[in-house]
Each structure stands twice: as C-alpha cells, then as structure tokens.
N, C-alpha and C positions, 0 to 999 in steps of 0.2 A: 328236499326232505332228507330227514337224516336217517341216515340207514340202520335198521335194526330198530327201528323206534313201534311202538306200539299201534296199534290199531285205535282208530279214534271209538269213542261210545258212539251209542247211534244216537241219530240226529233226534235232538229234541223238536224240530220243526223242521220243514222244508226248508233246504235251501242252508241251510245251520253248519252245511260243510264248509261253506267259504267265507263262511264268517273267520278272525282272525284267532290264532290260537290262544290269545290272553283270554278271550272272550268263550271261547267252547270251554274252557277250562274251566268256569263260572259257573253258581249255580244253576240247575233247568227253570226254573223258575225267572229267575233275574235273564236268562239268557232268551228267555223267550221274550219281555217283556222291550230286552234291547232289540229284537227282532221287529217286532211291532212296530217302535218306534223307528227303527233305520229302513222302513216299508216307506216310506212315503219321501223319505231325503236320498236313499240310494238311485241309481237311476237301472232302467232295466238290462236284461243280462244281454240281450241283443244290440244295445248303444255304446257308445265310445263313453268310457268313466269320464268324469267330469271331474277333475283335481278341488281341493274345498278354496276358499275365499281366501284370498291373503297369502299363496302358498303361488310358488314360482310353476313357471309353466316345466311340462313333465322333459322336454328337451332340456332346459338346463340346469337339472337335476344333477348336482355332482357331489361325493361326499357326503357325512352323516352328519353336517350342521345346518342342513335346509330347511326351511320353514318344513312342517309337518304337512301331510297328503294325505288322502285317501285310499286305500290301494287300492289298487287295478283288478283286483277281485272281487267283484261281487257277488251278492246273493242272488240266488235262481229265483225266477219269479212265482211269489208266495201262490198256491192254487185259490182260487176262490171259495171252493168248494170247504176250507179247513175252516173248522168253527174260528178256532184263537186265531185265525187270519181276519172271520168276519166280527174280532172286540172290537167295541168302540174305541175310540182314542183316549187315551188316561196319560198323565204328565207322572214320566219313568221316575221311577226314583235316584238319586246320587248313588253314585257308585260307591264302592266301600273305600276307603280311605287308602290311599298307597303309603307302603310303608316308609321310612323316613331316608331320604337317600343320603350318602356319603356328601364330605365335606365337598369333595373333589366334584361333585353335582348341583352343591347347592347356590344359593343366590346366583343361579343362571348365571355362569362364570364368564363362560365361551359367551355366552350372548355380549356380556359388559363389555367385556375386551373386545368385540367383532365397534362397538360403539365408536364413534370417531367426532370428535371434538373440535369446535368451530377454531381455524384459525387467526390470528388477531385482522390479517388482512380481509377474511371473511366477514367478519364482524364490523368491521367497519365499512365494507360493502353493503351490509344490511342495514346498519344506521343510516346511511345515505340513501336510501331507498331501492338501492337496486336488488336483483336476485342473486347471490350465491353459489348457485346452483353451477353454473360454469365452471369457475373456482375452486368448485370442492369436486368438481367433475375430475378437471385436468390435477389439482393435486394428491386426487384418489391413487392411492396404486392399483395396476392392475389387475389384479386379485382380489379388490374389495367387494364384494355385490353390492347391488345400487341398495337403498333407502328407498320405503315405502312412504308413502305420504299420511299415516297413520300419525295421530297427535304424541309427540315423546313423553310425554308424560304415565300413558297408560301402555298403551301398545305397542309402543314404540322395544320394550324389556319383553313383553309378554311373546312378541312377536319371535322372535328369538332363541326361544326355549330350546335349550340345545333335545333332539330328540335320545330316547332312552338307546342306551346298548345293547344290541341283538346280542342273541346265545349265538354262540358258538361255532358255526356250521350251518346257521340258519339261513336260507335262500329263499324265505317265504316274503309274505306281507309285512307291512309296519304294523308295529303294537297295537294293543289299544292306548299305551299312554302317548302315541304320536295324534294319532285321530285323536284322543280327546285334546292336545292343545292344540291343534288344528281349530275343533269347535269353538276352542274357548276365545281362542284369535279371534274368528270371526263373529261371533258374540259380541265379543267387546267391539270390533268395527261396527257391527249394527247399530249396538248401543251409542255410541259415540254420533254415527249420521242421523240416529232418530233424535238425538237432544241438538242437536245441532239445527231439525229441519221444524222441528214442533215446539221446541223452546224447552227449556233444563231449567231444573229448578239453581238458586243461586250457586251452592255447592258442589251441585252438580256440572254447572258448567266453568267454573272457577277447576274442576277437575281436569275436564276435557279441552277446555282452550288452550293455547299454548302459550308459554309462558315466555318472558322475555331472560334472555341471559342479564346476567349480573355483567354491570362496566366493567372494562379493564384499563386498566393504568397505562398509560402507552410509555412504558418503564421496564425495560429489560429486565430489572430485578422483580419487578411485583409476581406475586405471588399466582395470579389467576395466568399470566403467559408461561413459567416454566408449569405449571400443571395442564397446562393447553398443549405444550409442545414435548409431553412426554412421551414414548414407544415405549410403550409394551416388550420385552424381547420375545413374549409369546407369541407378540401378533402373527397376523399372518403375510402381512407386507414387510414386517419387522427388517429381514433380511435386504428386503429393494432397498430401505429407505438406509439403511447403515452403506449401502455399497454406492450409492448418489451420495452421501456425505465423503466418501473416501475421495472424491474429486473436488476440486477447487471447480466453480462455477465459468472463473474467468480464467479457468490455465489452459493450456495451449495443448491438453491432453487428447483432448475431441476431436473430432473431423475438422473443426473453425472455430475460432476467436470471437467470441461474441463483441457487440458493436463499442463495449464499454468495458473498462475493469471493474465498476462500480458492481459487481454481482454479489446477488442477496438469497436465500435459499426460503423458502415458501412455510416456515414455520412460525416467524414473528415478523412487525410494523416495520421495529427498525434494527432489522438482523442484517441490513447493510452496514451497519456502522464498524460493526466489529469479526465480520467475515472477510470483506474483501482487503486487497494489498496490495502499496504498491509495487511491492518488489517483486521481480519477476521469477515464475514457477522455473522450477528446476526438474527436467524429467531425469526419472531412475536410470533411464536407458545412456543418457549421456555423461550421468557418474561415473554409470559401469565401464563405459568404452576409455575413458579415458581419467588420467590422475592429473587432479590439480595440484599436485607438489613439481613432477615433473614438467606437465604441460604437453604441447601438440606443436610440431613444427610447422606444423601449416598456421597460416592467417585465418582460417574458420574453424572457428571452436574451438579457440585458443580462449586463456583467459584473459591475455593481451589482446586477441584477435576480433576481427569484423561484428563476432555478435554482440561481445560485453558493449563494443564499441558505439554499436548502434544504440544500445540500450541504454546509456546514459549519455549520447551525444548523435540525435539522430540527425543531425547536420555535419558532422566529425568537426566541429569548430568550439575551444576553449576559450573562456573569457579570462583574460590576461590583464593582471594589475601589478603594473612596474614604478615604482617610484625612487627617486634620490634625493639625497640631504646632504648637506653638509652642516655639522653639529655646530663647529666652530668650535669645538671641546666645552661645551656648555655641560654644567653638571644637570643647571637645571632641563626638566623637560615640559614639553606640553601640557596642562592641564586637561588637555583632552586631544586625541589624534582622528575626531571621526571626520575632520573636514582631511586631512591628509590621505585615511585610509577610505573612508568613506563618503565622494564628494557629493554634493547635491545631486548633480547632475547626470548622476548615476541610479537610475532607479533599481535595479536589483546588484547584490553583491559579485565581487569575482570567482570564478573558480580556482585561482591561482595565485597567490601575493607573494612577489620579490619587491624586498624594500635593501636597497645598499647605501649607506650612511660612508661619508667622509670625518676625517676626525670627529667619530663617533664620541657619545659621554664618558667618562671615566666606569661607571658603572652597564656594565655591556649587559647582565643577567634584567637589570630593571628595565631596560630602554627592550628586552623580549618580552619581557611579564606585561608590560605595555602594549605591544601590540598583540599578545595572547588575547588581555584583558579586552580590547577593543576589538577583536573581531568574533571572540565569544565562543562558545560551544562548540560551534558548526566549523571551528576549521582547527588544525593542528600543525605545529613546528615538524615542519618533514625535515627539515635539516639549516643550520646555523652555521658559520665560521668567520675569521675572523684574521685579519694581517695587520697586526699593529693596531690603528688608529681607524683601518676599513672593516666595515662587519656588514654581511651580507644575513638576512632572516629569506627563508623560503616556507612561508603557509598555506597549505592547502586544504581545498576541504573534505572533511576526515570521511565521506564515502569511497574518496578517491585515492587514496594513500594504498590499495591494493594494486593499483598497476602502476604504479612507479618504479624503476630500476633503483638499485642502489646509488646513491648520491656521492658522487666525488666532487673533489674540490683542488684547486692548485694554487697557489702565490708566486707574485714577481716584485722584486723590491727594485725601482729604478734611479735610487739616488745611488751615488760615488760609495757613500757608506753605509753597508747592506744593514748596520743593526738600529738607524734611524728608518722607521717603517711609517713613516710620514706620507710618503708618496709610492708608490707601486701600484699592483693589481690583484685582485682576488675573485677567481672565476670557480664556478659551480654549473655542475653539469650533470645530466641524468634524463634516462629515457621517459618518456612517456605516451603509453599504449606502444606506438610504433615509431613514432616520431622524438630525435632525441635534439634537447634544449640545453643551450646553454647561455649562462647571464656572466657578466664581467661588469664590476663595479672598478672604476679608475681614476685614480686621485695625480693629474699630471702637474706639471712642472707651472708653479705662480710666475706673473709677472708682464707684461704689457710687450716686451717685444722680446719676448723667449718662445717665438715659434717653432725656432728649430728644436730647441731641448722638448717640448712637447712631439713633436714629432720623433724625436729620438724616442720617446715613452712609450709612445705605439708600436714603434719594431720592436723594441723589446718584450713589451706585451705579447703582440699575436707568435712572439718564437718562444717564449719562455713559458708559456703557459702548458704544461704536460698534461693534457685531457683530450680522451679519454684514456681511461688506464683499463681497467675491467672490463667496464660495459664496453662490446663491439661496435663498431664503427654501422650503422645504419646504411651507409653508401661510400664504403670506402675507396672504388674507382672515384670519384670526385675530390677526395682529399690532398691535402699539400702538408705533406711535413713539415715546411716554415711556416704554416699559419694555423693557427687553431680555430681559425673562424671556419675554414672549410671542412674539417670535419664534422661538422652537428648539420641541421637540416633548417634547425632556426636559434639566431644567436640575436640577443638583447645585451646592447652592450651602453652601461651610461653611467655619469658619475662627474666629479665637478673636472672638467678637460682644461679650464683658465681659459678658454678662449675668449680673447677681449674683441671690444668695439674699438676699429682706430678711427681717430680722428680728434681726438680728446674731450675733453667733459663737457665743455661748452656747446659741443657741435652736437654734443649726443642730448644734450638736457634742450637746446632747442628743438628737437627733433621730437624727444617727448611731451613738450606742448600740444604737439598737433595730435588730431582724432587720433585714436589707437590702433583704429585700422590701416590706416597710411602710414602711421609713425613707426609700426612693426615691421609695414616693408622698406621704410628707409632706413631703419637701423640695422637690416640684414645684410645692407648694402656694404654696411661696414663691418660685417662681423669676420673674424678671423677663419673660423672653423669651417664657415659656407665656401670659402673663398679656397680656402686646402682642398675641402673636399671635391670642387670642382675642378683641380688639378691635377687630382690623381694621388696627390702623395700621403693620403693617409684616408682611414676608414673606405676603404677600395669594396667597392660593392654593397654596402649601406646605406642606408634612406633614413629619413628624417620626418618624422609628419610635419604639419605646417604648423608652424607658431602664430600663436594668438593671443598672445600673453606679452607683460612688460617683462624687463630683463630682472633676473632673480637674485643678484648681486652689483651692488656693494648696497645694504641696509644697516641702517644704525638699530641697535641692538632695542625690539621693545617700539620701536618704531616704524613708519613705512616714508620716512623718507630716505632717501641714498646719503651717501656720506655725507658726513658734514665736518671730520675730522680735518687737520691741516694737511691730510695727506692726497683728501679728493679724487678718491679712485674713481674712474671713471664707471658708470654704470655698465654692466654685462651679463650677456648670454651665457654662464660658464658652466652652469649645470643642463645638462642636455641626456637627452635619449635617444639609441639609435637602432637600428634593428638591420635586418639580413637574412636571408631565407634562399633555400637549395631551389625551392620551386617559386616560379613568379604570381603571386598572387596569396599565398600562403597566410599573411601578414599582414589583418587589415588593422591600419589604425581608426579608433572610435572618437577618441578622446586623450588631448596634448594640451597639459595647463598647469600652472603654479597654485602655491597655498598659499594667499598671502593675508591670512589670517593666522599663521603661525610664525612670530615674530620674535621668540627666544635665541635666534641665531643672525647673523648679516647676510645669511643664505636665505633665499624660499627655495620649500621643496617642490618640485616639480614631479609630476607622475603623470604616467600616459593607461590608455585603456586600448586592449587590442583583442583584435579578435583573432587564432590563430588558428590554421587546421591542422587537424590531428591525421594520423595512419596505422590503420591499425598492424599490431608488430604479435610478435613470437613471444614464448614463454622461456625460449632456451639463453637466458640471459639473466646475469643474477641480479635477482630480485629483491628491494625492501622488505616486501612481507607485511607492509602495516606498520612497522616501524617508524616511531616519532616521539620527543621526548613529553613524554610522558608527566616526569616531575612539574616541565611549566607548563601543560594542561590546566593540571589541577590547579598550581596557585595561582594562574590566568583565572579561571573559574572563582576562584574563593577570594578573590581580589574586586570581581566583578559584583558577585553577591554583597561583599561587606560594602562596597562604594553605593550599592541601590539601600542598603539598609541605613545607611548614612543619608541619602539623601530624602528616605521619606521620614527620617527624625528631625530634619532641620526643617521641613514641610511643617510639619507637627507642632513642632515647636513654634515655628516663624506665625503659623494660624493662632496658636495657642498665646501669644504673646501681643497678640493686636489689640489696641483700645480702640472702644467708639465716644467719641467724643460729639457731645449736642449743643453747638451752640447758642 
C-alpha cells in the first residue's frame, strides 16, 4: 500500500474491501452488481484461491507477460442476512469501455512476438504424419513457455494479452483489466470445447478448427522460409539463438566433434547446403598465440607442421606424377596430352606433376600453356626452367602451393663445348611440408657403345649440380658434398639416359615377337642401364619399378613401328625413371608405362605414378607464399574455355548439317 494514500469510502457491500482497486473505484451501483456476480465464481475466504482456466499454475508465475489470474484476495463471505446478497441472479452488464491504449499496447504486441513459427523441418514432420511437438520441444529456447493446446486461430493471440502496467509502487492485486482477460480466455475456451462437443454451426466451426499452414517451397530463397526463419531482436530467446549462430555446428570449438562435418542449424530443410565447410575451423586462440608470417619452430602447430599435415594428407602420402619426353625438336605438338598427363589407368588425378622433356619444341611458353590447358583450374605452374633444349614444368595443385619452400634450380652442361646445351642436366628442388624433393631431368650421351661417356654424365651430374642453395638441408648429417642426390630425402631422377639393348636388332626384334610378358624380361637381359646399375658404377642407391612396357625408342615419326630407316637403330629402353629415398619404404611406386599413343616424336613418353611420404617440417625456412605464374593460369584457363566452345560449335554444326535420306 502506498503510503500517505487515502482512506478507502466505505464498503458499498460486504466484503467490497478486497475486491481490486480498479473495481472499488467504480460506481456503488455497478460495484455492487459485479459483487453479486463474482458471489457464486469467487471461492470462499477460508479455501485455497483457485487461479482462472487457461492461466499458468501460481508456482511459475514470473514476470508481467503471464496469462492473466485471479488474485489471491478474495471477498469475505457475503452474509445471508443482506437483502442485495439475497437478488436473484441478473446477467451484469459490460463494463464501460477502456479507454484506447497506446501504440506501444496495441494489437497485443508482446503476445505476437512471444508467437513462434513452424519450422520448415517441422512442417514437414506434420505432412508426414507425425507429431512436432518433440522438434519444436528441443528447438524452443529455454525461455520460451510451453503452448497451450487452444486452437491458433482464436485463443491462440487472445491468450496472450500481455497484462496492463501496475502504478507505480503498487504491491496489490491484478487489475480488473487482468481478470477480465483472464475471463475472456476462458470464455472463448469454453466456447471453442462447446462447439466442438455439440456441433458449430458452418462458420462457426470453419472459425474454431485449425487451419492448415500454407506449403512451402523447399527453396531456400522462397519467401514463406526466410519469413519462418526470421528473430525478432525483441524476442526473448533472441539473444540464445544469435550466440548458437556464432559457432559453427561442426568446429572443433565444443567439448567434441560431431560424427560428421555435414552440420546444419534447425531453421530451414536444406540449410545444410550452405552452412557447412569443408575447410577446416580455425580457433581465435591459435591466431593469437602464434604468427603465420613467421611461423613455430616446432612440428605442431606449425603451418608446415603435423596438423596442416594431417589435414590435407591423413596418411602423410602425396600422389606423385613424373613423366619424360623426348620431343625430338618437333615444333609440332600433341593434339591432345590427356593420355600423357592423364592415363586411363588412373582413376583420380595427382597432387604433383613433373614433366621433363629432352630437346624440347622450339616454342617452350606453348608446350606450358599445354599442359596448363590440360590439367585445368585445379592446379598451377609452381615453377618452370629450362637448359637449352631441357625444360623441366613442376604443377601442383593450387590448394597446396602454401607449403611449398622456395623453388630452386641448378644446370650441368656435359658435352666438351659448354654453349651446345644439347646434353646436360637440370635439377629443381624444393621443400615440401617437411620433406625436401628433388627431380633431375638428363639428356646423356647417344650411341650404341658409348657406355662410358654416359657414365662420365652422371659424375658430372651428381657434382655439379649446386642444390640446395637457400632452403636448408632437411638432414644434413646424411649428406655428401660430391653428390647431390644425398642431400634431399627423395630425389626423382629421369630423362632419355641412351641406354641401349646390345645384341643388335635382329636379336632384339625376335625377342619382341614373343608374349610381352616374357619378351620384357628378355630384353632387360640385354639392356645396358640394368646391367651398370647392378655394378655399382652408376645411379648407386636407386630403384627402378618394374617395366611392363615395350621399349620407347627408336619409332618412326607418326608411326608405331621402330625404325625402318637405313640406319636400323636397334629398339631401346632409353628413357627411364628412377627414384631414391633417405628412408626405406618412403617411395611406393603405383604405376611405370609408356604413351604410345602419342607418336609426334621417335620417343614415347613414359611416366610413372608414386606414392611418396611426406614429414611434416618447420615454418623457419623461406617460403613460396603461394607463388606461381600467374600470367599462364589464366591463358591455360582461356585457352581451355575457347577449345570447349569450339568444340560444341562443331557439334552444332556437324548435327545441323546432316541429311536424312529415304530410300
């Protein structure tokens, strides 16, 4: 009671004290006659109040937007003895009309907003015939109050009614205008169960039955899902539902990882499509500890290190695609290189393509735009070079050019006359994650019994080659200053060597008659290179995968038979691949085979598939950064494009040009 306030009039009736103060403040008249009436619904002064229909029980009672109640005060029990206690019963009159309230009050605001809208997954739990009700359980926020089971269409808003604002100071009962929409609630519930149990007339129950939602488009853009999935910022969960958006469903932020990264948030059908990623989350806290410019000297948590490593290679194994050519100085090239770079037998692409050509074409820039054009989007020139007549391309693919070291390169020219670059070597070398690679293409000495000047090629090779220059040595206790194969951890070393078949052509072209399988291993029997290398005196620590191919030289140009010139070189082995690796097992080969459907040269190319393992390495070493030429990107790209538009004009055309002829 507020202090200093007046003394009430005296009680127009018994009991007229505890009625509420909107109501004593009414005329004696009208007050009595509400007296009368609330004689027979009140309960007595001695009983536990009884809260009205439709209004939450008096325990969870919180806040001034609760269904409307009774209060807990009642009237004293009217005497018998008073005349105006013993009128008859008379149907009260409407009360006087409340005056018009503020904007801020009207169309039951708070009620609308408290309202929560079916979501698409819901919705489609109902067409299917099940209940909802679970669904919108677990997607309620905490803070929601439950839904009565009143039909939405009438009671559903009525129910709602946010109650009127106490004065000031006031610590009394609720209004009268709480109790009367209390009444009116439960009015309308009665109304609604009596037409429901006695039968409604048509309009009437077209009112009270519930009505079905309108379809929704299962279309992220239609218009019924972003007006399903909108908050309020008034709401009252408003707040939950913004700070559950602030997390990624599937990041690694949470106590655990859920079973899938496919995670989708509980507002629309197909709100998987466009929430979840593959790429992996990135916490704040590991920005902060540390800089991705300088990096971590440790292996975890490096950007080189164990975790990126895992993340895109959780076996630490690269798939490695090596091939050689010898051009023959052909200007012309392939009409197409996907049987080269991309053979059947390869169901998914490499992560890595070195291709090293011997007297490459005259045009070095087309014979890259080539193999741009052919391996397409998905992978980029990490780096190119070139020694005269050898040109080495290194492409990889372009999610992986961040942990690549800087790319170097070195040249050895082995003939007498250093500025004929006909024959030498050109090696390329460069870290990757942890593990550092190097490839060596080599164009050795021609000719049927020049063993030894071949073998001269290769000391000069593994001493002349100056790599690594920058990038640190990965395990430099293992290294040999005479040889540069020993400093890398895995070196790819291949290119046309000239090692022939002796025996001469006769012996060798019989021996090709026979099945392929036996004929391969009798021709290794004669091969020059197998025969060195189990000697010792050249490629010392190198392997070979097994050959299962015919020999890649001498072909007649356009052709697939072997010479037929007067000169009769004998068929050979002369382009080969060889590999070497710090740790045993490092190096598996998948796939060792010729092209011999590219027949612009007297060489086939031959290219191998490996599987290699990777380690994960340090940041403190300088780094590419993403670096790659860029310019033949693009005209790889726009070279690709024009060749597909080109080809579905000639479609077009070729359709558009046929006769049918009836004879």
């Amino acid at each position: 009671m507020v202090v200093g306030a007046q003394q009430p009039p005296e009680e127009p009736f018994p009991g007229s004290a505890r009625l509420p103060p909107a109501l004593r403040a009414g005329p004696p008249d009208y007050a009595i006659q509400v007296g009368s009436m609330l004689k027979g619904l009140l309960p007595n002064s001695d009983e536990e109040p009884v809260p009205c229909l439709g209004s939450p029980a008096a325990g969870s009672r919180q806040g001034p937007e609760r269904s409307p109640e009774l209060p807990l005060d009642t009237p004293e029990q009217v005497s018998n003895e008073d005349p105006r206690a013993q009128a008859r019963p008379f149907t009260p009159k409407p009360p006087p009309p409340r005056p018009r309230l503020e904007r801020a009050l009207s169309l039951d605001e708070k009620g609308w907003r408290k309202r929560r809208f079916r979501t698409s997954r819901e919705d489609l739990t109902v067409r299917n015939g099940a209940s909802p009700s679970g669904a919108s359980l677990q997607d309620e926020a905490p803070g929601t109050p439950a839904r009565s089971g009143s039909p939405p269409c009438l009671s559903a808003s009525l129910q709602e009614i946010p109650t009127a604002r106490r004065a000031p100071g006031s610590g009394g009962p609720s209004s009268w205008g709480n109790c009367l929409s209390g009444m009116i609630s439960t009015s309308l519930d009665l109304l609604h169960r009596e037409g429901a149990s006695a039968g409604s007339t048509p309009r009437l129950a077209s009112l009270l039955s519930p009505r079905p939602l309108p379809a929704m488009a299962r279309n992220m853009a239609s218009e019924g899902l972003r007006t399903a999935n909108k908050v309020d910022p008034d709401h009252a969960d408003y707040k939950l539902r913004l700070q559950a958006r602030l997390f990624r469903a599937h990041s690694s932020l949470g106590p655990g990882r859920p079973p899938s990264p496919l995670a989708y948030d509980d507002c629309s059908l197909h709100s998987s499509r466009s929430t979840f990623s593959l790429l992996a989350p990135i916490r704040a806290k590991d920005v902060r500890s540390r800089s991705y410019l300088e990096g971590s000297l440790l292996a975890t948590g490096a950007l080189m290190g164990a975790d990126e490593l895992a993340r895109y290679f959780p076996d630490r194994s690269v798939a490695l695609f090596v091939a050689t050519w010898n051009m023959q100085g052909q200007k012309e090239l392939p009409p197409n290189l996907d049987e080269l770079l991309l053979p059947a037998e390869a169901d998914l692409a490499q992560d890595l393509y070195v291709v090293g050509v011997q007297e490459g074409c005259s045009d070095r820039r087309e014979w890259e735009v080539r193999l741009q054009e052919t391996l397409g989007p998905h992978y980029v020139m990490l780096y190119s070079a070139a020694h005269g007549a050898l040109y080495m391309a290194v492409l990889i693919r372009r999610d992986l050019i961040w942990f690549c070291s800087e790319v170097e390169s070195s040249t050895v020219t082995t003939r007498i006359v250093s500025q004929i670059k006909t024959k030498g070597a050109l090696g390329v070398s460069f870290t990757f994650f942890g593990t550092s690679l190097l490839f060596i293409t080599s164009h050795f000495t021609s000719g049927d019994g020049k063993v030894g000047e071949r073998l001269v090629d290769y000391s000069k090779t593994v001493q002349g080659l100056a790599l690594p220059k920058n990038v640190p040595d990965t395990s430099p206790y293992r290294s040999d200053a005479a040889d540069v194969t020993t400093r890398f951890d895995e070196v790819f070393w291949f290119g046309d060597f000239n090692f022939r078949l002796s025996g001469g052509r006769a012996a060798v072209e019989a021996i090709l008659k026979q099945d392929l399988s036996s004929s391969v291993q009798a021709l290794l029997q004669h091969d020059q290179l197998t025969r060195e290398m189990q000697r010792g005196s050249i490629f010392k620590g190198f392997q070979e995968p097994d050959i299962h191919f015919l020999p890649s030289y001498k072909f007649d140009v356009g052709k697939d038979s072997y010479d037929t010139t007067s000169k009769q070189r004998t068929p050979s082995y002369t382009d080969r691949i060889l590999y070497r690796s710090r740790h045993q097992g490092d190096i598996c080969p998948v796939k060792y085979s010729s092209c011999p459907g590219v027949r612009t040269s007297d060489h086939r190319p031959v290219y191998g598939l490996f599987r290699v393992k990777v380690r994960p390495g340090r940041d403190n070493i300088p780094l590419a950064a993403g670096k790659f030429d860029r310019d033949l990107y693009l005209l790889g790209i726009k070279r690709r494009i024009s060749r597909e538009i080109q080809r579905q004009q000639a479609l077009k055309s070729q359709h558009a040009s046929a006769i049918c002829t009836v004879s």
